[in-house]
N, C-alpha and C positions, 0 to 999 in steps of 0.2 A: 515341416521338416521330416525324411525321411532319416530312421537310422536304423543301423542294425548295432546292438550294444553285445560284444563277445562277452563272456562273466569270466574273465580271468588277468591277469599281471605277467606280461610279456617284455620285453628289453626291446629295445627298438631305437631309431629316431626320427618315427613318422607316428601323432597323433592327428587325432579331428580339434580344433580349438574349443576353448571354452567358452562356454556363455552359460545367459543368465536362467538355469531352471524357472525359476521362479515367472517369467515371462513366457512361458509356455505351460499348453495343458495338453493332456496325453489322449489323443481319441481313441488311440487303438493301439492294443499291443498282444504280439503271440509270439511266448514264452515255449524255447525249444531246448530240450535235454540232447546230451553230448549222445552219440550215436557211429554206428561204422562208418559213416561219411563223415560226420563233423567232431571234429576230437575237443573240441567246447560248447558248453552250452552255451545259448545266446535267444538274445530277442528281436521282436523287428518291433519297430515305436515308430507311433504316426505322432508328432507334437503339429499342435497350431498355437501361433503366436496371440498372446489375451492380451497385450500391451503395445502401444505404438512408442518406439525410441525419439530421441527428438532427431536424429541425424536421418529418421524414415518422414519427417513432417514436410 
């Protein structure tokens, strides 16, 4: 799974769903400080899934 995770609390009524961290492990991640383009810092996160669900069997 790819994400990008913004680091801040925003009002809205659109998120990404929740799931299970714990079923994922993080391959990759680059951590970006706020800048003149981007008014939040943020990361891009590679996960791969370490567990099979039974609804994936």
């Amino acid at each position: 799974m790819y994400l990008i995770r913004v680091h801040t609390e925003v009002t809205g009524d659109a998120w990404f769903p929740e799931f299970d961290e714990s079923q994922w492990r993080q391959l990759e991640r680059i951590d970006c400080e706020a800048d003149e383009r981007n008014a939040y810092a943020h990361s891009f996160v590679i996960l791969e899934r370490t567990e099979c669900l039974d609804s994936d069997k």
